[in-house]
KETIDREN-437090 format. One line per 2 residues: their letters; for each residue x, y, z of C-alpha. Coordinates in nm, 3 decimals. Each point is the difference from the previous one (the first is absolute). Layout:
<gumars>
a> X:Y:Z ~ ...
</gumars>
This chain:
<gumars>
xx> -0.818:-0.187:-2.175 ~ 0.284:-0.249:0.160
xx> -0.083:-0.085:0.369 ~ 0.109:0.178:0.252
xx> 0.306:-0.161:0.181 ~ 0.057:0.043:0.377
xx> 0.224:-0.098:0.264 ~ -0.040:0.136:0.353
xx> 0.226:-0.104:0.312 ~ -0.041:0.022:0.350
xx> 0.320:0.155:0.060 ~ 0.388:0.035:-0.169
xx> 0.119:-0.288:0.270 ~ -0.147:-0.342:0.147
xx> 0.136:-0.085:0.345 ~ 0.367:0.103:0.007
xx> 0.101:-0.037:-0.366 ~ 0.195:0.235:-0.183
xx> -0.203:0.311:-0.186 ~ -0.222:-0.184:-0.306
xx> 0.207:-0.343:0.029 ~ -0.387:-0.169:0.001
xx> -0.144:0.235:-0.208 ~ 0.260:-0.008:-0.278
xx> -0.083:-0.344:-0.153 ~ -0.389:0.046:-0.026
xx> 0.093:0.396:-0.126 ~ 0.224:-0.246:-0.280
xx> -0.274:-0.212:-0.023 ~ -0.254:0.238:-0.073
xx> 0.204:0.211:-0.213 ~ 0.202:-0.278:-0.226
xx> 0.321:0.025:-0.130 ~ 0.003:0.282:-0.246
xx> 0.214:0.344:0.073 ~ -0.292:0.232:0.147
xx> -0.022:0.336:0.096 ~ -0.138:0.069:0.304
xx> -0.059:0.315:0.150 ~ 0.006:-0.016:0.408
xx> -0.182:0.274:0.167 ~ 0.170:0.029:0.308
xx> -0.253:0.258:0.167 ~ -0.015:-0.145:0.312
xx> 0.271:0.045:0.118 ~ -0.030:0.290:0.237
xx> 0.418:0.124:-0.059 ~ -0.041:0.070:-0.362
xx> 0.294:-0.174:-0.119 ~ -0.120:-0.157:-0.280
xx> 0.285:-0.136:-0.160 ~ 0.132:-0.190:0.347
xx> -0.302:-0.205:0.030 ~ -0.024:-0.066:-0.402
xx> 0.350:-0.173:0.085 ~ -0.139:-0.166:0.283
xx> -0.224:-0.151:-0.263 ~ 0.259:-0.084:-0.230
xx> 0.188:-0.169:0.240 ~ -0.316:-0.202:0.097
xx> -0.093:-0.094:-0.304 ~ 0.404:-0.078:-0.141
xx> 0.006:-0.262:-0.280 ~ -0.344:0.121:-0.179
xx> 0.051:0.126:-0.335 ~ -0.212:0.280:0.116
xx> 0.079:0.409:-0.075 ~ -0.083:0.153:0.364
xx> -0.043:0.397:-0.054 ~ -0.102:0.224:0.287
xx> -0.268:0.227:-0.036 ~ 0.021:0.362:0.117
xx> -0.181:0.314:-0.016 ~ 0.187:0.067:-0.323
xx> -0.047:-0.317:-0.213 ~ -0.290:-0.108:0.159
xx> -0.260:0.026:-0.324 ~ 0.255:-0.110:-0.251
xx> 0.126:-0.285:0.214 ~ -0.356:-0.106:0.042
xx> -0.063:0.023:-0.374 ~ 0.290:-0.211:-0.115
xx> -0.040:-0.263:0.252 ~ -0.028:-0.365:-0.039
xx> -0.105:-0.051:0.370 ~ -0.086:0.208:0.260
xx> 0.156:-0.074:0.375 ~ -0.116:0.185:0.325
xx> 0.184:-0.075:0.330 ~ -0.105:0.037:0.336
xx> 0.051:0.296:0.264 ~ -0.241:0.220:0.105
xx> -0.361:-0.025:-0.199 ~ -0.085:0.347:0.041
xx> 0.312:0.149:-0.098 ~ -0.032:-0.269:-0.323
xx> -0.348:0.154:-0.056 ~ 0.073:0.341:0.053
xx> 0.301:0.032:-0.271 ~ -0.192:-0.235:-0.216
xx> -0.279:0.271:-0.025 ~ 0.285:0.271:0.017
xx> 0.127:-0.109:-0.336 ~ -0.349:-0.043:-0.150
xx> 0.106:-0.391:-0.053 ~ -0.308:-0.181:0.183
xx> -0.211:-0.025:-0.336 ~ 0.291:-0.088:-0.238
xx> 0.137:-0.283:0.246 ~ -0.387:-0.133:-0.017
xx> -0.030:0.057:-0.364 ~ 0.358:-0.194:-0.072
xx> -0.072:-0.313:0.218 ~ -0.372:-0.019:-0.112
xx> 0.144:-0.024:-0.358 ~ 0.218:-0.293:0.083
xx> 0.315:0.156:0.139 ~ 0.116:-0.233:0.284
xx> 0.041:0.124:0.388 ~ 0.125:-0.067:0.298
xx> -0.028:0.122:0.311 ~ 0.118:-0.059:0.373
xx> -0.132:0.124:0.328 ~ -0.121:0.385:-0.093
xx> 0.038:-0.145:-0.379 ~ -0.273:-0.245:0.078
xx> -0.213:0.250:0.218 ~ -0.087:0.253:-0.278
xx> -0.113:-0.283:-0.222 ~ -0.395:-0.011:0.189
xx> -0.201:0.294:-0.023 ~ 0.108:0.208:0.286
xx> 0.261:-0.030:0.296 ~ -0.145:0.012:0.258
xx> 0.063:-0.388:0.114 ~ 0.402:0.083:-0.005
xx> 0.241:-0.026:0.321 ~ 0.137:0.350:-0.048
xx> 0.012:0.305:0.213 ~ -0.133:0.289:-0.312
xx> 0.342:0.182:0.085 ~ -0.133:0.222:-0.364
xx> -0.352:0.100:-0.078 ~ -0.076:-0.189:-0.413
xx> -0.245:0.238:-0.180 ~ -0.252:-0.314:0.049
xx> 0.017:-0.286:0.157 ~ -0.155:-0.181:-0.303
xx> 0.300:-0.246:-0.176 ~ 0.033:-0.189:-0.315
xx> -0.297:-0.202:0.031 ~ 0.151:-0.317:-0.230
xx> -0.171:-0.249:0.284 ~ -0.333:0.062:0.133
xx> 0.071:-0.090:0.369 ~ 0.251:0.124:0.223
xx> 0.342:-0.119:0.132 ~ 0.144:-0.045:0.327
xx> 0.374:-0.037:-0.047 ~ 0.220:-0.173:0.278
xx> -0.303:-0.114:0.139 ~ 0.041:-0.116:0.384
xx> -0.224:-0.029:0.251 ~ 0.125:-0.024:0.348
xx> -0.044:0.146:0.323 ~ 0.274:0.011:0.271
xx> -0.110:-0.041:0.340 ~ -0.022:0.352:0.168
xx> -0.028:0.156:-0.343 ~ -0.384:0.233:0.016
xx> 0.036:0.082:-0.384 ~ -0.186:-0.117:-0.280
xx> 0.103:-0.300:-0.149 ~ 0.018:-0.008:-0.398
xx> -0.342:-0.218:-0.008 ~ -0.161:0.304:0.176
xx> 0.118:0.297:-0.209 ~ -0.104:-0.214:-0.317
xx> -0.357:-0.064:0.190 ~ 0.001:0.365:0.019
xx> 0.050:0.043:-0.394 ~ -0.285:-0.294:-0.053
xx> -0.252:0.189:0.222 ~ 0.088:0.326:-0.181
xx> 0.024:-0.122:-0.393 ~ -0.204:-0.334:0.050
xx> 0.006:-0.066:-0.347 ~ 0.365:-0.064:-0.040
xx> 0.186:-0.309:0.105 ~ 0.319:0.014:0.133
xx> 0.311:-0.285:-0.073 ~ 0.250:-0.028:0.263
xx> 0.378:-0.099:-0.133 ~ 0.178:-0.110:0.239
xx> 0.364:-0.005:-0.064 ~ 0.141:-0.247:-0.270
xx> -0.326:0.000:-0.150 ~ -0.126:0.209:-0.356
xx> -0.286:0.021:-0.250 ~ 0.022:-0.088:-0.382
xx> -0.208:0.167:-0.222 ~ 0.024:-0.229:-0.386
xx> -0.175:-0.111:-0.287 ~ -0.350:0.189:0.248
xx> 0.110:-0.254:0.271 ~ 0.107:0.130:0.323
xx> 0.158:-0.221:0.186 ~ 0.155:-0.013:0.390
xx> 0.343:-0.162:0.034 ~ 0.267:0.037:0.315
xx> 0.134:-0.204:0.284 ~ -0.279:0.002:0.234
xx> -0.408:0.075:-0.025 ~ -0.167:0.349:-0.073
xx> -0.301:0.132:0.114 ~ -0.295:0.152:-0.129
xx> -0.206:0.262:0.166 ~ -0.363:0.145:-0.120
xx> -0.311:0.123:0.152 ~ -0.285:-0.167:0.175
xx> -0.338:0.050:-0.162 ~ -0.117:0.206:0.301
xx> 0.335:0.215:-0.054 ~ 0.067:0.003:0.351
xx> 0.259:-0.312:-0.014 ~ 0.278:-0.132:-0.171
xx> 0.067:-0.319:-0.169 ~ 0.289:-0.173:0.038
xx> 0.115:-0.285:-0.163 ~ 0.336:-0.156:-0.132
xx> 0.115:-0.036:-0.363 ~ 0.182:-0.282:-0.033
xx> 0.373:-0.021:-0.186 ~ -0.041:-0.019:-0.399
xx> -0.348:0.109:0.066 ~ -0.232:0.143:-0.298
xx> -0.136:0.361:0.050 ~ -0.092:0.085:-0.304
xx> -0.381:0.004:0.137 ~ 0.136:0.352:0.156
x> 0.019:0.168:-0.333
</gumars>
């Protein structure tokens, strides 16, 4: 069985570039030169039109030799079938989840990439990768059958990771509501992307790359803490899988 191949980003954007400029030449990278199919499941999106933010894609990746087709409710398990690569962009998770168990897709999109089918993923792309979602950003705006995801990686992700609090802001900061995940699944660990950061899954390496540092969250052995420590640029992971 050929490995599987993964690449997960933080987000579509790093600081105020234009939509995939930084992810396009690691996605060309990853991918190589020859004329690939890829079918984008655009799910996420919360406005249902598919085929505007498959162009948006196009235009972001523009000089690949790649075939970009959007997948709907319609083509959705022959798309999948036929596809070279599989390519899930960012929105909302929930709504991502919920149509992905609407069409009956979450086992074949497993089945393909654990068979060697490449995939990529941004924002809600990269949440469904870990075994559940419950350590995305998201309001749940739609109710998924389950909240159980693709389960390619056994730890969670934390996309756009950012921890700051404002002064006069009483909220919980993003380090809290992940503390609250820990204390509630403490066998899970949790890694933080910050923006312009991403994961690479190759040849059963996975590997950290990006702009700035990551950071890795997991459980104390008395369950009632949090770990927290940083993973440095080019780091290897691969002790997560």
């Amino acid at each position: 069985m050929p490995p599987t191949r993964i690449l997960a980003f933080s987000s579509s954007r790093s600081g105020n570039s234009a939509y995939l400029q930084t992810a396009a030449p690691v996605i060309k990278e990853f991918l190589g030169d020859k004329p690939l199919t890829i079918a984008f499941i655009p799910f996420a999106s919360v406005s249902n039109d598919y085929e505007a933010y498959a162009a948006m894609v196009r235009e972001g990746l523009k000089g690949t030799p790649y075939i970009i087709e959007a997948m709907s409710p319609t083509n959705a398990k022959g798309l999948l079938q036929k596809a070279d690569v599989i390519m899930v962009g960012g929105g909302n998770t929930f709504k991502l989840l919920h149509d992905i168990y609407e069409f009956n897709l979450l086992d074949s999109i497993r089945d393909k990439v654990s068979d060697g089918t490449p995939y990529i993923g941004w924002s809600a792309g990269s949440n469904i990768l870990g075994p559940g979602i419950g350590t995305t950003n998201d309001m749940p705006v739609i109710a998924p059958r389950s909240f159980n995801a693709l389960g390619l990686f056994p730890f969670q992700i934390n996309p756009h990771y950012y921890n700051v609090k404002p002064e006069g802001f009483n909220g919980e900061t993003r380090d809290q509501r992940l503390q609250e995940f820990i204390t509630l699944n403490p066998g899970l660990s949790i890694v933080g992307l910050p923006e312009g950061t991403g994961l690479k899954l190759e040849n059963n390496k996975l590997n950290f790359f990006g702009e700035v540092a990551g950071v890795l969250f997991s459980g104390a052995d008395d369950g009632a803490a949090m770990n927290k420590k940083e993973i440095a640029v080019d780091a290897d992971l691969s002790f997560l899988l």
